[in-house]
Backbone as CSV, one residue per row, in Angstrom:
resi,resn,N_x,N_y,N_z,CA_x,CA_y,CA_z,C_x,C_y,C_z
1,UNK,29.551,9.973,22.643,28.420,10.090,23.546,28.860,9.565,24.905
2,UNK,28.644,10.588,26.005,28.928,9.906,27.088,27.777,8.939,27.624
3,UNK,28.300,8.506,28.458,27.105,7.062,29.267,26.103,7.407,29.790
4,UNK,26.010,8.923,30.226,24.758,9.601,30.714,23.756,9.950,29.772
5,UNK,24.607,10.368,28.381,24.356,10.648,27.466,22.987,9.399,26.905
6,UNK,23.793,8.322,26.775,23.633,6.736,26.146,22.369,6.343,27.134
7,UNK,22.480,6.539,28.608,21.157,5.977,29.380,20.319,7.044,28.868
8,UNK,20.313,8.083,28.628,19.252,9.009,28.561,18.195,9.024,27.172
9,UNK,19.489,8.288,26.215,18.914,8.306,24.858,18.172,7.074,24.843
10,UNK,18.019,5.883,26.241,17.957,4.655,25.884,16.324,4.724,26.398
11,UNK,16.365,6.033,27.268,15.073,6.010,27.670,14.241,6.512,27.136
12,UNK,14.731,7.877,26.643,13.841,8.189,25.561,13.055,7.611,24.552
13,UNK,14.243,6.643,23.908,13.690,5.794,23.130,12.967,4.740,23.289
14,UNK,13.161,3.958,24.351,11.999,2.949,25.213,10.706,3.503,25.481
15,UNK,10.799,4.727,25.673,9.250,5.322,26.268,8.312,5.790,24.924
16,UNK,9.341,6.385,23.745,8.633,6.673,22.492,8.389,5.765,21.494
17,UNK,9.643,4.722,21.166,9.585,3.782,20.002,7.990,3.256,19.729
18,UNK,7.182,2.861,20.232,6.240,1.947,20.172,5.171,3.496,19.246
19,UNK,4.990,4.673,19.971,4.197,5.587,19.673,5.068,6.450,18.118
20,UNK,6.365,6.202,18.226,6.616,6.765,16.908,6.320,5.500,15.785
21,UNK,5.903,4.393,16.452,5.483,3.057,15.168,3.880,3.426,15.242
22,UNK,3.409,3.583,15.985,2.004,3.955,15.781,1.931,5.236,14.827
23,UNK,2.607,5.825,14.845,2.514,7.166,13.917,2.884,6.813,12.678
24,UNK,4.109,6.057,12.705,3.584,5.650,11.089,3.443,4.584,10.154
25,UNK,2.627,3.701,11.339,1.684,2.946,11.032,0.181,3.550,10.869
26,UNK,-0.111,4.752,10.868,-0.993,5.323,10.526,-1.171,6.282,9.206
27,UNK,0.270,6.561,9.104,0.746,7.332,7.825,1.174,5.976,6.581
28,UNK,1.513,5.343,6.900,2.095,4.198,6.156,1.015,3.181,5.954
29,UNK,0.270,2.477,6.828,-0.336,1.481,6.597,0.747,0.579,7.356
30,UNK,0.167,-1.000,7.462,0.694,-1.926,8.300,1.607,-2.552,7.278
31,UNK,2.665,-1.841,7.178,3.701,-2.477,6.112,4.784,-2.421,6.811
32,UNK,6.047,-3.258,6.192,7.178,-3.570,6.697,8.082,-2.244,7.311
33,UNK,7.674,-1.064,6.402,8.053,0.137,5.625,7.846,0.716,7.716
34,UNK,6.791,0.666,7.988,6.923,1.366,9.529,7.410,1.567,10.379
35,UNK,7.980,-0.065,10.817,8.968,-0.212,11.455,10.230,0.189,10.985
36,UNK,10.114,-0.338,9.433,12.361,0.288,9.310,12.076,1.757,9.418
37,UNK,11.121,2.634,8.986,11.192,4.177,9.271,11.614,4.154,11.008
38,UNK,11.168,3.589,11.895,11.191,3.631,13.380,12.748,3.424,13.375
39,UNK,13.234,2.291,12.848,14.142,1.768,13.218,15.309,2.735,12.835
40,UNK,15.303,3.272,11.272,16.112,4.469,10.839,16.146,5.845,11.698
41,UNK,15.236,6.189,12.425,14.963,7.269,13.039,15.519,6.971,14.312
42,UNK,15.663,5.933,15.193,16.649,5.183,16.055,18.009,5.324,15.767
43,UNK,18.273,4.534,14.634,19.484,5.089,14.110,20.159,6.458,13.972
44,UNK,19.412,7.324,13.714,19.807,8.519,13.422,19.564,9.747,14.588
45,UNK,19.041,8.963,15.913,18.579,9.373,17.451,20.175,9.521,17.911
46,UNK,20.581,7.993,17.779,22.315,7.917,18.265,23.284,8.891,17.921
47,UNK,22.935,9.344,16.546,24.037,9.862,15.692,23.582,11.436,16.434
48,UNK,22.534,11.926,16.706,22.556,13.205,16.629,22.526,13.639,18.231
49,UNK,21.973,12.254,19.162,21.557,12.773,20.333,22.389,13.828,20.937
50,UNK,23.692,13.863,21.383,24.586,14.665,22.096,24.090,16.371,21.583
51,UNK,23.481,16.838,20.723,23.525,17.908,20.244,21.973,18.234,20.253
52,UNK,20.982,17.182,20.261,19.445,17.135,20.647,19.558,17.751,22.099
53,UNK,20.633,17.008,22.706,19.846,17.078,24.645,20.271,18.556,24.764
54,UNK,21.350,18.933,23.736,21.315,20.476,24.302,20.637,21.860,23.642
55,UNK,19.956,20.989,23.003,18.682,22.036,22.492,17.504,22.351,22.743
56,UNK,17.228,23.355,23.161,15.732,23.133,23.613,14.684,22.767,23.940
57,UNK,14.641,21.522,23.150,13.584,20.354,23.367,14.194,19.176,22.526
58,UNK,14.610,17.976,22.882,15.013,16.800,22.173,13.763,16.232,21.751
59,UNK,12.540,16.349,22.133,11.443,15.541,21.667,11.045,16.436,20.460
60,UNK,11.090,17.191,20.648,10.911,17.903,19.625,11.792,18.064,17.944
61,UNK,13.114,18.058,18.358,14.429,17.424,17.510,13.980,16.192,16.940
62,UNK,13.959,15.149,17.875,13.421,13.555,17.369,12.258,13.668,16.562
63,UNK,11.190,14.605,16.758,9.982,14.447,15.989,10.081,14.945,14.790
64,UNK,11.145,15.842,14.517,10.942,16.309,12.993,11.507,14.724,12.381
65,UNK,12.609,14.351,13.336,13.382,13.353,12.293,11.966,12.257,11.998
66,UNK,11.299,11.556,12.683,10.456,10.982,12.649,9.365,11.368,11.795
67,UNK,8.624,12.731,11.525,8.078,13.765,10.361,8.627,12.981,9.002
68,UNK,10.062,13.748,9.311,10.609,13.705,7.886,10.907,12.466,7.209
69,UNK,11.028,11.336,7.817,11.264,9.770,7.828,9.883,9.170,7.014
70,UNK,8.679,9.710,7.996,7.985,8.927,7.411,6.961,9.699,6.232
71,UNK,7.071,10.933,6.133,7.078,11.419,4.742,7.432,11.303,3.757
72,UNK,8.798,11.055,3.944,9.862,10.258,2.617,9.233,9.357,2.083
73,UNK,8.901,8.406,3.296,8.302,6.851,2.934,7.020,6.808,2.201
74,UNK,6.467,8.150,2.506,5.261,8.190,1.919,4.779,8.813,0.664
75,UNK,6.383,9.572,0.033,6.181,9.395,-1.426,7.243,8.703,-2.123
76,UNK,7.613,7.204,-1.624,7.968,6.313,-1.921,7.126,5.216,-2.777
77,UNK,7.203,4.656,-3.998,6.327,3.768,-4.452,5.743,2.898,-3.453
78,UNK,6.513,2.506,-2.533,5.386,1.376,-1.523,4.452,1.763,-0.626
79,UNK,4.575,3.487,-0.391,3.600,3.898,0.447,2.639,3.964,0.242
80,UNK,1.251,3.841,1.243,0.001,3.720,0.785,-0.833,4.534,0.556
81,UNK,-0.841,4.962,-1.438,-1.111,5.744,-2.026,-1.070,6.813,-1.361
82,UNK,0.179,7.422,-1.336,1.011,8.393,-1.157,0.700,9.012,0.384
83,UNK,0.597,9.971,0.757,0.109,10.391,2.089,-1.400,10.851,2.443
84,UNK,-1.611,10.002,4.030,-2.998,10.156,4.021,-3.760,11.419,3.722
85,UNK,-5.209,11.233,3.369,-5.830,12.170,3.545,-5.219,13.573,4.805
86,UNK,-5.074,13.391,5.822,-5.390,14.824,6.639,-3.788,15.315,5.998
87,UNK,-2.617,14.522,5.836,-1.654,15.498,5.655,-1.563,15.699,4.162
88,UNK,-2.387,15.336,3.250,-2.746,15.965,1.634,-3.529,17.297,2.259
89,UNK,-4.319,17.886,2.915,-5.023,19.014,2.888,-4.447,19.878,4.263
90,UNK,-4.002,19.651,5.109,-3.649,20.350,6.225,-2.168,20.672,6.035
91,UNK,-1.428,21.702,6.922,-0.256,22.059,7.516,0.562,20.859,7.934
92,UNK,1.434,20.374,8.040,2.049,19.210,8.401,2.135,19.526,9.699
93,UNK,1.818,20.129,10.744,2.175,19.848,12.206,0.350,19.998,12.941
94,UNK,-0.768,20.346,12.057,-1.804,20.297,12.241,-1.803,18.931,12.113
95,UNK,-1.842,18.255,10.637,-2.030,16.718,10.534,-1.589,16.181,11.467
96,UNK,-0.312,16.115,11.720,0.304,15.487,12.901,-0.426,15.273,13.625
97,UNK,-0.501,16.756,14.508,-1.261,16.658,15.887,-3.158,16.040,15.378
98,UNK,-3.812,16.005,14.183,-4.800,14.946,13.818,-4.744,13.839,14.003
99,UNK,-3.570,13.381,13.453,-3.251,12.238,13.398,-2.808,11.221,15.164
100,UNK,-2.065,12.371,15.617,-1.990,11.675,16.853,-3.037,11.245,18.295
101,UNK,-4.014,13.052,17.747,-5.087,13.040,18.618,-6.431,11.808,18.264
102,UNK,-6.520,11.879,17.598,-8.138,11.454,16.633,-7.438,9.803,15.996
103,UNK,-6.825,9.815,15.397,-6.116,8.341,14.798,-5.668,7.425,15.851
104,UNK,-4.902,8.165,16.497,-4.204,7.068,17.487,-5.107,7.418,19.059
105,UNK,-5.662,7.912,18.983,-6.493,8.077,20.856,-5.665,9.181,21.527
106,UNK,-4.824,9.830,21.188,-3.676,10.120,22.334,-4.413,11.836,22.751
107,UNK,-4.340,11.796,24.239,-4.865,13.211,24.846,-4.075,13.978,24.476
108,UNK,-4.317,15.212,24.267,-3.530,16.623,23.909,-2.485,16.388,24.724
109,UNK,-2.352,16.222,25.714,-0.942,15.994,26.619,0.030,15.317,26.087
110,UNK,-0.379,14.324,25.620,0.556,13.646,25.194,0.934,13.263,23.687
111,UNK,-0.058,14.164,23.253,0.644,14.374,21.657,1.872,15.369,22.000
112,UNK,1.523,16.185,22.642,2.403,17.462,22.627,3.605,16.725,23.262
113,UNK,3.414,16.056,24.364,4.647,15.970,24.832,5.370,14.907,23.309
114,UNK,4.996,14.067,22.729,5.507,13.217,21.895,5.860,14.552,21.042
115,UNK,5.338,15.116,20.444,5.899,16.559,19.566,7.072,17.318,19.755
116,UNK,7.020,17.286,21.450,8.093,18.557,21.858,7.438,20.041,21.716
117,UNK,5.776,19.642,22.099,4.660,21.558,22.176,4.819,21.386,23.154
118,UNK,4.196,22.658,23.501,3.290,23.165,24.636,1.697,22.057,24.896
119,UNK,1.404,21.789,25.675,-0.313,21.229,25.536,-1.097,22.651,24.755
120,UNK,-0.717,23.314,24.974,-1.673,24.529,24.347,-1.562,24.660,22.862
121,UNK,-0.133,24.658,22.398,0.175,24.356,20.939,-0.608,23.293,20.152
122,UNK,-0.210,21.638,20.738,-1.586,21.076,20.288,-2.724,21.222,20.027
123,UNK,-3.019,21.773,21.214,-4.466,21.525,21.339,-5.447,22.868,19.847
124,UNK,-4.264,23.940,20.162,-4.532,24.379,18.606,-4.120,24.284,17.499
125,UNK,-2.856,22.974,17.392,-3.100,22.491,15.991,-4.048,21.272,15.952
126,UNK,-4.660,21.081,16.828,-5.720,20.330,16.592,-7.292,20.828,16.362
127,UNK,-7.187,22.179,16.884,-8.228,22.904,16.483,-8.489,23.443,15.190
128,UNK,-6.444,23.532,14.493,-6.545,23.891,13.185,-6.879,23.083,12.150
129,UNK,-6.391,21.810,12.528,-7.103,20.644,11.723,-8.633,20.938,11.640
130,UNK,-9.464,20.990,12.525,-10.807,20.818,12.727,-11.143,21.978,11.792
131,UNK,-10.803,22.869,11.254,-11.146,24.034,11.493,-10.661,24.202,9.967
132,UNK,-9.767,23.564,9.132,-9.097,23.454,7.807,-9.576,22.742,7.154
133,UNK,-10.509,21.383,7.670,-10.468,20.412,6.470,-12.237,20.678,6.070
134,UNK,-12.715,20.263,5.216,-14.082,20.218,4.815,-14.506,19.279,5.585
135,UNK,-16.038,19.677,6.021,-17.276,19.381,6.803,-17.127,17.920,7.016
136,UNK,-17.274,17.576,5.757,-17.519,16.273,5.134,-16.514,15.296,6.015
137,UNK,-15.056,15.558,5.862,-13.744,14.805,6.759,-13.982,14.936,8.155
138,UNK,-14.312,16.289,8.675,-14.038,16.442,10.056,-15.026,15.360,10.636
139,UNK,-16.129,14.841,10.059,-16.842,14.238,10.735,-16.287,12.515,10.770
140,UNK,-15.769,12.495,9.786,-14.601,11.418,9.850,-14.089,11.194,10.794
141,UNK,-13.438,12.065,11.738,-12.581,11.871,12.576,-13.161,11.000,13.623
142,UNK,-12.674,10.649,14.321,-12.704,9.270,15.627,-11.616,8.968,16.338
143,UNK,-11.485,9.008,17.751,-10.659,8.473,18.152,-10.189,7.275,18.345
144,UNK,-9.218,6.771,18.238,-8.686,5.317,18.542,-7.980,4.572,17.314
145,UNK,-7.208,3.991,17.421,-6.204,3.108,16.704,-7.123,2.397,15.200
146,UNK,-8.305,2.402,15.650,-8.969,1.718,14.707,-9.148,2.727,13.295
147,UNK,-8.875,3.700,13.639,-9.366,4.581,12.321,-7.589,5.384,11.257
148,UNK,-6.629,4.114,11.948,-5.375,4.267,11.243,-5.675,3.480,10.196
């Protein structure tokens, strides 16, 4: 990795780390398990970045790894009872974008940009969420940190 390479990955990761722990601290529960998923997905940022920045979208690259990280974890015996509600009944990039919009507070803008969408992509997998789960859940939904 060159050094341009290394500042670029350092920022990336400074600006996301905290919001990829909110993500699955919402999928996970407040267990130890959140952070090492963050921390493994860090790990594995280094190993792949040089070949992320020249793909299409690196946020987008990083987010599957982060997806797939904390999915693992979540049919792991310590996860909390297995994966939440919205990603047991939805598409996994609908939940997501549920999870990021409605769970964690975050505006369509900036789910997407944390995703690597379009704002428009979000904003209709967030419509697909709304639009997939029974009556009963959607009214569930709420924005803000409190409903992780």
């Amino acid at each position: 990795m060159t050094g341009a390479e290394a500042v670029g990955l350092d920022a990336f990761v400074q600006r996301r780390r905290g919001l990829y722990r909110g993500y699955a601290v919402a999928r996970l529960g407040r267990t130890p398990a959140a952070g090492e998923v963050v921390d493994h997905v860090v790990e594995a940022l280094v190993a792949c970045w040089p070949r992320l920045v020249c793909g299409r979208s690196p946020a987008a690259g990083a987010w599957v790894l982060v997806r797939e990280a904390v999915s693992l974890h979540c049919r792991m015996p310590y996860g909390q009872d297995g994966e939440d509600v919205l990603h047991r009944l939805l598409p996994v990039a609908a939940a997501d974008a549920a999870v990021l919009h409605y769970r964690l507070g975050m505006r369509l803008t900036e789910a997407a940009d944390l995703m690597g969408v379009e704002p428009a992509a979000a904003a209709g997998l967030v419509l697909a969420a709304e639009r997939g789960l029974p009556r009963a859940l959607v009214g569930e939904l709420a924005f803000g940190p409190g409903r992780a």
